[in-house]
matplotlib code that plots the C-alpha trace (Angstrom):
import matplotlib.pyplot as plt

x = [-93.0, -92.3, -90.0, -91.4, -89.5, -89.4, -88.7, -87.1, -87.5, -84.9, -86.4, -83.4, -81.1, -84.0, -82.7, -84.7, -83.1, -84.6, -84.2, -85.7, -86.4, -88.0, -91.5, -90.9, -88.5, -90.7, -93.3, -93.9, -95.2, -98.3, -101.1, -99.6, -101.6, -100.7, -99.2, -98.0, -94.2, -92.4, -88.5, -86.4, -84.8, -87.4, -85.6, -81.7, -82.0, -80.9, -82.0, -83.8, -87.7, -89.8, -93.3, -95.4, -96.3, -98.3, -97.4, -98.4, -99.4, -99.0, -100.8, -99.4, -102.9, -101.8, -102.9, -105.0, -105.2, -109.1, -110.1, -110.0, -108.6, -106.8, -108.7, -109.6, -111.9, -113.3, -114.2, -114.6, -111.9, -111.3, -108.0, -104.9, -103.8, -103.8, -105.5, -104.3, -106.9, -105.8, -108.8, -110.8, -113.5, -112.7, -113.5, -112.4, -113.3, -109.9, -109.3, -107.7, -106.1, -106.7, -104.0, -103.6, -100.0, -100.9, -99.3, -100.4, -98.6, -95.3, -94.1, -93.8, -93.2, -91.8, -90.0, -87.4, -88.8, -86.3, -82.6, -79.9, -76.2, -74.6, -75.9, -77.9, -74.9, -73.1, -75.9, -76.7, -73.3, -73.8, -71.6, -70.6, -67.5, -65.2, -63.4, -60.2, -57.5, -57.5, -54.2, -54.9, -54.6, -52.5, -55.1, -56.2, -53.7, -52.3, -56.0, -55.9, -52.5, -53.4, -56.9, -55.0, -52.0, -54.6, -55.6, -59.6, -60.2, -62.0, -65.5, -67.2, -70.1, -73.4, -75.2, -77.9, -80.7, -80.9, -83.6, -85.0, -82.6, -80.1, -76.5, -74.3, -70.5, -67.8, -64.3, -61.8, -58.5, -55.7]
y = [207.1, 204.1, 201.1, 197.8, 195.2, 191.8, 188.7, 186.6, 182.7, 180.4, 176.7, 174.8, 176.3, 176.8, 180.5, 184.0, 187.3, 190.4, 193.2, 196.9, 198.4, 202.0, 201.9, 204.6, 202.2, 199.0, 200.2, 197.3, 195.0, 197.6, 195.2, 191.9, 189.6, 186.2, 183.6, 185.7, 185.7, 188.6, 189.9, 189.7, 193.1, 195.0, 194.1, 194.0, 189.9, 190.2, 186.7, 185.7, 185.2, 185.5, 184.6, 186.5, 184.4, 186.7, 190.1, 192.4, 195.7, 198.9, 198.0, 194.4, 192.5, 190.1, 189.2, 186.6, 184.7, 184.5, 188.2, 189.7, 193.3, 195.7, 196.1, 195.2, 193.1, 190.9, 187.3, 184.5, 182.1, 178.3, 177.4, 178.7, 181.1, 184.4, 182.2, 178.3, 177.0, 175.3, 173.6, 171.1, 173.2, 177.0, 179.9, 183.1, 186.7, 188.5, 191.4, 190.5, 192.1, 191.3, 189.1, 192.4, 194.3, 198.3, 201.2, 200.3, 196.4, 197.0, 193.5, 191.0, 187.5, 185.8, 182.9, 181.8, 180.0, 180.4, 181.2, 183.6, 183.0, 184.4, 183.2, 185.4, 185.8, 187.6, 190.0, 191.2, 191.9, 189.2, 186.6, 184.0, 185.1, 181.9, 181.0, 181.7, 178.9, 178.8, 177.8, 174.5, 174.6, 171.9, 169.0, 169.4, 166.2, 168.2, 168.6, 164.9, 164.1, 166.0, 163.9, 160.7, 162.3, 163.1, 160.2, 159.4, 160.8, 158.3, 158.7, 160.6, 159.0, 161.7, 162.0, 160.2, 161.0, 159.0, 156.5, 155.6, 153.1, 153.5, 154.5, 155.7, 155.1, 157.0, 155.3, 157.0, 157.6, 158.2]
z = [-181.3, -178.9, -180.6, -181.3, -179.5, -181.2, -179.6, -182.2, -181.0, -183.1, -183.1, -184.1, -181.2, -179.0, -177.8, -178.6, -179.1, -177.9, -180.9, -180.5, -183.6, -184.5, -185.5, -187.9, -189.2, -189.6, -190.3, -193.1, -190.1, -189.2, -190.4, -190.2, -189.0, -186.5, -188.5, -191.8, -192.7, -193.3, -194.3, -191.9, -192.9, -191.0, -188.0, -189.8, -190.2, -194.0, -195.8, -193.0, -192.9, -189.7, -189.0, -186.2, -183.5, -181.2, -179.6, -176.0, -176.6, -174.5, -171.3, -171.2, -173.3, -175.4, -179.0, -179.7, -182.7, -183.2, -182.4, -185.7, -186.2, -184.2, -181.4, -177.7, -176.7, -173.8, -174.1, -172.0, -172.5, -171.3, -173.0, -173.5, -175.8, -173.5, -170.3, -168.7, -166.2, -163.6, -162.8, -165.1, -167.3, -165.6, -167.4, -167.2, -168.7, -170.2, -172.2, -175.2, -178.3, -182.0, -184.2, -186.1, -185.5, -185.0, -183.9, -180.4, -180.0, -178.1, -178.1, -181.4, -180.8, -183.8, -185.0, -187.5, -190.3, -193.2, -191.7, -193.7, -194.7, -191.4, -188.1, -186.0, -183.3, -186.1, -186.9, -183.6, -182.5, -179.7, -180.6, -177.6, -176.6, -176.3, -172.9, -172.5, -171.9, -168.4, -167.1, -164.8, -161.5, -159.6, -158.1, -154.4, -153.8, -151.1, -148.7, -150.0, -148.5, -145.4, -144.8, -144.8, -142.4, -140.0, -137.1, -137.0, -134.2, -131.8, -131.5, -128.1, -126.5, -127.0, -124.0, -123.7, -121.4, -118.0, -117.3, -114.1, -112.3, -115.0, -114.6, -117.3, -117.1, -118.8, -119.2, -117.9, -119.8, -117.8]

ax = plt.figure().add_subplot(projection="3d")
ax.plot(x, y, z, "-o")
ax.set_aspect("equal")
plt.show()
């Protein structure tokens, strides 16, 4: 059996997570329906509780939260979710997928709705790791000291393109 790979959206922190999970192992969320919260200890969040927001399923269709059941279907949509016109009043036909999870949904898009003791860092094993004290470099006072060492070097004249009846003279330095 394929895993289900949940997409775990945190709205105070504004991050997501990517988590893969068996689906012999959470097999709790077969049936859940777009917009019903479940236990976050399906996909080892313990005290945390998700809700699903949408989901893809094997050939890349994604749910929709008005189709009812598990199933495909095709309808003629004009708003987002699943189609975004770009033009005032376009319509399109798409193949869609119900707001039911089943065995066939690859991809579950959830989001954090009641958070647990630890912080999600800690439970994935993906914790930031913190910089290490860099030891400072000295300031770039030295290319500084060298600009103001250096003469400006005097300006060449560009050559500019002759005119009819017009000379152009050149100093000579000697």
């Amino acid at each position: 059996m394929p895993n289900f790979q949940f997409i775990v959206s945190n709205p105070t922190t504004k991050k997501a997570y990517k988590i893969d999970v068996d689906q012999t192992k959470a097999t709790g969320i077969i049936g859940k329906i777009i917009g019903e919260k479940f236990n976050g200890d399906i996909v080892n969040l313990p005290g945390y509780e998700l809700q699903v927001t949408g989901g893809t399923d094997k050939d890349g269709f994604p749910m929709h939260h008005k189709v009812h059941g598990p199933g495909r279907k095709s309808l003629v949509l004009s708003q987002p979710p699943c189609f975004h016109p770009k033009l005032k009043g376009q319509r399109k036909r798409k193949m869609i997928r119900g707001n039911t999870i089943s065995a066939d949904i690859v991809q579950i898009n959830c989001k954090i709705v009641k958070a647990g003791a630890k912080p999600i860092e800690q439970l994935l094993g993906k914790e930031e790791k913190k910089e290490e004290a860099k030891p400072e470099e000295k300031p770039k006072e030295k290319s500084a000291e060298k600009k103001e060492e250096k003469k400006p070097e005097e300006k060449k004249e560009e050559a500019k393109p002759k005119k009819e009846g017009e000379e152009v003279h050149k100093e000579s330095k000697s």
